[in-house]
C-alpha positions in Angstrom: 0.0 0.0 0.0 2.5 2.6 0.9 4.2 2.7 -2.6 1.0 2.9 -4.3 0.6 5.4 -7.2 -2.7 6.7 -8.3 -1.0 8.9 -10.9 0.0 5.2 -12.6 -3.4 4.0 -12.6 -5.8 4.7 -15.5 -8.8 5.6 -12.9 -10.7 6.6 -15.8 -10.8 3.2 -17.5 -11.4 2.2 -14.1 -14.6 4.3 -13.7 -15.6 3.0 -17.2 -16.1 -0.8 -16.4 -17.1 0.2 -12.7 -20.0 1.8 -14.2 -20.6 -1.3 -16.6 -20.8 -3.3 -14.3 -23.1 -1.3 -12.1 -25.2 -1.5 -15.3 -25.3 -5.6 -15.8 -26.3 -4.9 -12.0 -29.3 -3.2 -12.7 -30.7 -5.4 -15.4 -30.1 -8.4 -12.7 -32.4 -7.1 -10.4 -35.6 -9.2 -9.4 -37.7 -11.4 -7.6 -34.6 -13.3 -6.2 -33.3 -10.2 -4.5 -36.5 -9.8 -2.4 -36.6 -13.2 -1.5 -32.7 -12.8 -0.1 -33.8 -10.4 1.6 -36.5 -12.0 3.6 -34.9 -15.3 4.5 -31.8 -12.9 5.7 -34.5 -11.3 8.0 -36.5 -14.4 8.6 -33.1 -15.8 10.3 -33.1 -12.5 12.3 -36.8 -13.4 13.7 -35.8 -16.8 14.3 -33.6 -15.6 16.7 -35.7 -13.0 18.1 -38.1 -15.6 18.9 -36.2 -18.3 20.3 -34.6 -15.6 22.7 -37.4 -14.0 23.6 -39.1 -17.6 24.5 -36.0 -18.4 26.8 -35.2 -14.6 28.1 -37.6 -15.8 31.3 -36.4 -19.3 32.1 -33.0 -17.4 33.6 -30.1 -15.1 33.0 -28.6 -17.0 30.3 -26.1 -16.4 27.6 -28.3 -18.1 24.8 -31.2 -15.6 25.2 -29.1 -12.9 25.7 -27.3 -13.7 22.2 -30.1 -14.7 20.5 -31.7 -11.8 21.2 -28.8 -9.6 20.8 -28.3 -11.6 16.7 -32.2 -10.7 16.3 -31.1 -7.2 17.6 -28.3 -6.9 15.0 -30.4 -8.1 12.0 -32.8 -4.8 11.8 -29.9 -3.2 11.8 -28.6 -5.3 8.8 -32.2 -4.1 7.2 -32.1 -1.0 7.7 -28.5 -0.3 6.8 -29.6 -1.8 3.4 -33.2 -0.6 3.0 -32.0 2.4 4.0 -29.6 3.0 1.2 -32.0 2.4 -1.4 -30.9 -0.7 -2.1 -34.4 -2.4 -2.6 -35.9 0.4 -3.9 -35.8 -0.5 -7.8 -36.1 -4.1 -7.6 -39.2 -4.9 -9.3 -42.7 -5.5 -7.4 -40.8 -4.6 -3.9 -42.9 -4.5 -1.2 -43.3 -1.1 0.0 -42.2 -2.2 3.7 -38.8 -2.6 1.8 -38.3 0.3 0.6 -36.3 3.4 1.7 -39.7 6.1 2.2 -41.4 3.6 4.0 -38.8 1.3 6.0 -38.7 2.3 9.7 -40.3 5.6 8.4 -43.2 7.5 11.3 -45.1 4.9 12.9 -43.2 1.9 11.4 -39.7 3.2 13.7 -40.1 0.6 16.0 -41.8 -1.8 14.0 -38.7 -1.9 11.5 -35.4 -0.5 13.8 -36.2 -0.3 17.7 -32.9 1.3 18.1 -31.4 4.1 19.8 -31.2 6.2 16.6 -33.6 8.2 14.9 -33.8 6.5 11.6 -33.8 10.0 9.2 -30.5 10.9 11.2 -28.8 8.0 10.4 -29.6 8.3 7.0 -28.6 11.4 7.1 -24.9 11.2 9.0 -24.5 7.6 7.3 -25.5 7.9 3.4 -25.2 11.9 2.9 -22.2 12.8 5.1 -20.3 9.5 5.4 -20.3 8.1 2.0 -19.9 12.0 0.1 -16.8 12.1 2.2 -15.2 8.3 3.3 -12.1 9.2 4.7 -12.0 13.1 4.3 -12.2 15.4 7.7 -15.8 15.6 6.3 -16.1 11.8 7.3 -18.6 12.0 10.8 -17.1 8.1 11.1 -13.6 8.5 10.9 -12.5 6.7 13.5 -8.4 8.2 14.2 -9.7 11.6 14.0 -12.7 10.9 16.6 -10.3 9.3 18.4 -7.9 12.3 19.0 -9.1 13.0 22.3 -8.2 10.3 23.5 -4.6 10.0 22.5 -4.2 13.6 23.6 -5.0 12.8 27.5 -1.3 10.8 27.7 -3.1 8.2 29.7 -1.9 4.8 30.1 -1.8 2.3 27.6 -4.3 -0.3 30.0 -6.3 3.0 30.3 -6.5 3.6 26.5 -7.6 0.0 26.0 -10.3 -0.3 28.8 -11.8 3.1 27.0 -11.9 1.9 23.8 -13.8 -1.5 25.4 -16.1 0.4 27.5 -16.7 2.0 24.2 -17.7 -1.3 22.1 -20.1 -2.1 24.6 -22.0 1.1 24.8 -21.2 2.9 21.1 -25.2 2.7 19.7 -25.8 4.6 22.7 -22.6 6.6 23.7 -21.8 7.6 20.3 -23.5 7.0 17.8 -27.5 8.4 18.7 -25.9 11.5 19.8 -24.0 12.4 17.0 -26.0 11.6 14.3 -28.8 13.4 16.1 -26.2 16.5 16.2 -25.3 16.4 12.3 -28.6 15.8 11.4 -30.5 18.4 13.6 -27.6 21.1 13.1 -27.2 20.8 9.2 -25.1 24.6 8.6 -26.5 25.9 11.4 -24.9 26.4 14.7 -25.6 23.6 17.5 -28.0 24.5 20.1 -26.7 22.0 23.0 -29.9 22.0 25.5 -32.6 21.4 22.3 -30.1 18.1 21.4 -30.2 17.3 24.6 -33.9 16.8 24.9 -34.7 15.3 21.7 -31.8 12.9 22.7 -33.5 11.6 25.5 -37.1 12.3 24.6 -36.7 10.8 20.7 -34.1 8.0 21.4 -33.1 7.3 25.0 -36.2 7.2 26.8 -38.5 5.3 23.7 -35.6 2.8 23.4 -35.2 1.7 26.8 -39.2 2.0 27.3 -39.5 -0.8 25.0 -36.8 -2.6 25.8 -36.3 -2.9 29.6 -39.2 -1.4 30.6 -42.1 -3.2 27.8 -40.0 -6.7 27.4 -39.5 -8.0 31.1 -43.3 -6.8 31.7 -44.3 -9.3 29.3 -42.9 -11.4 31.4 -44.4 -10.6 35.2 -47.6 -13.2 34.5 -45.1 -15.8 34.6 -43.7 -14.1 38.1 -40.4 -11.9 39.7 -38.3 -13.8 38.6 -39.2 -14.7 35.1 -39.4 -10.8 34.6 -36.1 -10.5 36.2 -34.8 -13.0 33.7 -36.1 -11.3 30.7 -34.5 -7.8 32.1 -31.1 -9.5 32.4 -31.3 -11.1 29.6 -32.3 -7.7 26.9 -29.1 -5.9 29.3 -26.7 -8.5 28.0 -28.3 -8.9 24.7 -27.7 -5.0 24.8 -24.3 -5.6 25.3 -23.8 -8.1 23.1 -25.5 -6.0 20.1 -23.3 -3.4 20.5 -20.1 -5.9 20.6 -21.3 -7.6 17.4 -21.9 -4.1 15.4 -18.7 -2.2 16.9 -16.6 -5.3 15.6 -18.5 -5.5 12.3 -18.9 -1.6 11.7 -15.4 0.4 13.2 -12.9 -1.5 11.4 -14.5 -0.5 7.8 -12.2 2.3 7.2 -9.5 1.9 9.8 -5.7 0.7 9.8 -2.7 1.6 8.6 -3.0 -0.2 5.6 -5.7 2.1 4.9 -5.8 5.5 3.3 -7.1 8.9 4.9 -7.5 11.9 2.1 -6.8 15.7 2.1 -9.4 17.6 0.4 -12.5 16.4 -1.8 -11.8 14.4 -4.9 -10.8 16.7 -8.3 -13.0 13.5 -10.5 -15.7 10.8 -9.9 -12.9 8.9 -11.2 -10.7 9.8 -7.6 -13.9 9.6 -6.1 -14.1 5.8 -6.9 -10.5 4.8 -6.5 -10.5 6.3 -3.1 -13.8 3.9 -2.1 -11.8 0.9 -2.6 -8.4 1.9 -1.3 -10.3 3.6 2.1 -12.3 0.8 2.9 -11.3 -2.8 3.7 -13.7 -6.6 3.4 -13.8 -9.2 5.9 -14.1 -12.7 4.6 -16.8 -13.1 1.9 -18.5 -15.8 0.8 -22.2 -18.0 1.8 -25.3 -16.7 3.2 -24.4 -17.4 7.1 -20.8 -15.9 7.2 -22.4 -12.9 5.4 -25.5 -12.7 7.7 -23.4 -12.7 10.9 -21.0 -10.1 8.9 -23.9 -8.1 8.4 -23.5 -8.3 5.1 -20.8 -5.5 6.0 -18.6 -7.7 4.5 -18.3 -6.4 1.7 -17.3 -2.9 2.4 -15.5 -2.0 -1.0 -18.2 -3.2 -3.1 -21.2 -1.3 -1.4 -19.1 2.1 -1.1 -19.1 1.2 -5.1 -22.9 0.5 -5.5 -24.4 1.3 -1.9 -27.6 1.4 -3.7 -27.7 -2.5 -4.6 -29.3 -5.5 -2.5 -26.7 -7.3 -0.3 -27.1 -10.6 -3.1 -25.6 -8.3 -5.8 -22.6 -7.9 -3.4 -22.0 -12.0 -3.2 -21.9 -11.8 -6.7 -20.2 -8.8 -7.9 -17.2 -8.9 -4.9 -15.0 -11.5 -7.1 -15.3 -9.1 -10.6 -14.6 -6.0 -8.8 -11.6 -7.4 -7.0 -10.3 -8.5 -10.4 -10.5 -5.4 -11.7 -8.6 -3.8 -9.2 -6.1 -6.1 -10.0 -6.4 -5.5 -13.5 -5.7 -1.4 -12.9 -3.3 -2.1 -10.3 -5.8 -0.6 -7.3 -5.4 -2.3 -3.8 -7.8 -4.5 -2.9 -8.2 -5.6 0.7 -9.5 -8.2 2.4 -8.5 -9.9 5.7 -10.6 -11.6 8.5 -12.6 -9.2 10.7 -10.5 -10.0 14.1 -7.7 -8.7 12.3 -9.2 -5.9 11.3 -9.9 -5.0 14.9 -6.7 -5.0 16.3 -5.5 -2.7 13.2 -8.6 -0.1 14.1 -7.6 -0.5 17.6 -4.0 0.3 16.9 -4.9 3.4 15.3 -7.5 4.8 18.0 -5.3 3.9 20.6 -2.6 5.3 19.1 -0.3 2.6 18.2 -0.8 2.7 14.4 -1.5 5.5 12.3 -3.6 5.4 8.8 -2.0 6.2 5.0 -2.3 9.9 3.8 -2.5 10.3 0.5 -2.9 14.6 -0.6 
């Protein structure tokens, strides 16, 4: 990576096929999409279910994971309904679409989460893909990060941060500040009104309905059953954030990977820097992708994040061969990995490519 040379590469050829094969993309859209797409959330369900039907029995660590997968999956919808990427697939359901996914009364029916689904969309699909890797980049992980190398604290200190952090980041981080960029779009923030929406529009419904609703489901059944269910939605809580920190912060992160100056002078730029700033995890079958979050495949949906996650399983091996072909790094390493290279950077061990 560090002796690559843009210059050398012919990004606009590059662009070319990109944009070919986002059109054989387009003309393979269909039934076989939606129906992806529903088994990838039945599974969710599934889990949801067979949580929820052991949360009273006990604090247990099957409930609590169960529920924290089922937890994970309307995540995994909405990042991809959300980005369009059902949305001109023929005879969609509505339900799947971007204007009507998680959208006024179907929030909590779609995404019971801590975030307001229009912010996310907002911080996520305008802010974070227009400018992957740039200052501009809400989600750049070594710059958010700054504060903390700048306290000089202890290396043990440093890493128990960044692990109270995975445990808590849907909540800590990530409902605040895409409330903030989405409430304070060019106009100057206004602290105490964020405050209040935070805990009126996504504290306060979120853990109504999740450890205040759940575990009274449960009381019929007695104390303790509703005890059990309250333990179990606090670790599944955990566990949720665990599983999306791990499959969501090492995206863009590592010194392998490349952090930009400036906005790009071409779509052509624009493009390369979408592969060489982002990074997959392993690829490859329906249940490694499902518990990947179909997140996976990080270089191909920064490409087309506008495509359903089957088009990704299909696409991934072309596009890598045509970074080959124009001599554009392609990575891909297993998602552990990729941690400890994220963590290295925020912690301050590592620090990402520049490339002006």
């Amino acid at each position: 990576m560090q002796s690559f040379d843009p210059s050398a590469v012919d990004l606009d050829g590059f662009l070319r096929e990109i944009r070919e094969l986002s059109r054989e993309i387009e003309d393979d859209l269909g039934e076989e999409d939606i129906l992806h797409l529903q088994k990838m959330e039945r599974w969710g369900r599934a889990c949801t279910v067979a949580g929820a039907a052991l949360a009273g029995l006990a604090p247990n660590p099957l409930s609590a994971g169960l529920l924290a997968i089922g937890r994970s999956t309307r995540w995994l919808l909405m990042h991809h309904v959300g980005h369009r990427g059902y949305d001109r697939v023929p005879n969609v359901p509505p339900r799947y679409t971007s204007k009507v996914f998680a959208r006024g009364k179907r929030r909590f029916l779609d995404w019971a989460d801590w975030q307001i689904p229009e912010a996310w969309i907002y911080e996520h699909n305008v802010l974070h893909h227009s400018h992957t890797g740039e200052d501009g980049d809400p989600d750049l992980i070594e710059r958010n990060s700054e504060a903390l190398r700048a306290m000089n604290l202890p290396r043990p200190v440093r890493h128990l941060a960044m692990a109270a952090l995975s445990l808590t980041w849907r909540f800590s981080y990530y409902a605040p500040n895409t409330l903030r960029t989405w409430r304070n779009r060019g106009r100057r923030d206004d602290g105490d009104t964020h405050d209040r929406e935070l805990w009126l529009s996504c504290y306060a419904p979120y853990a109504l309905l999740h450890f205040g609703l759940f575990p009274a489901l449960y009381l019929p059944f007695g104390p303790w059953a509703a005890f059990s269910a309250l333990c179990n939605q606090l670790g599944a809580e955990l566990l949720c954030n665990l599983h999306t920190f791990i499959v969501v912060g090492p995206n863009h992160t590592g010194d392998d990977l490349y952090r930009f100056e400036g906005k790009s002078r071409s779509k052509a730029e624009f493009v390369m820097r979408q592969v060489i700033g982002s990074v997959n995890y392993r690829t490859g079958g329906d249940l490694n992708d499902f518990l990947h979050l179909f997140l996976n495949y990080q270089i191909e949906h920064h490409l087309f994040p506008d495509v359903p996650m089957r088009q990704y399983q299909k696409v991934q091996p072309r596009v890598r061969a045509l970074c080959e072909k124009y001599g554009i790094p392609y990575l891909e390493e297993g998602v552990l990995k990729r941690v400890r290279k994220m963590w290295a950077v925020a912690i301050g061990d590592a620090k990402m490519l520049r490339m002006a």
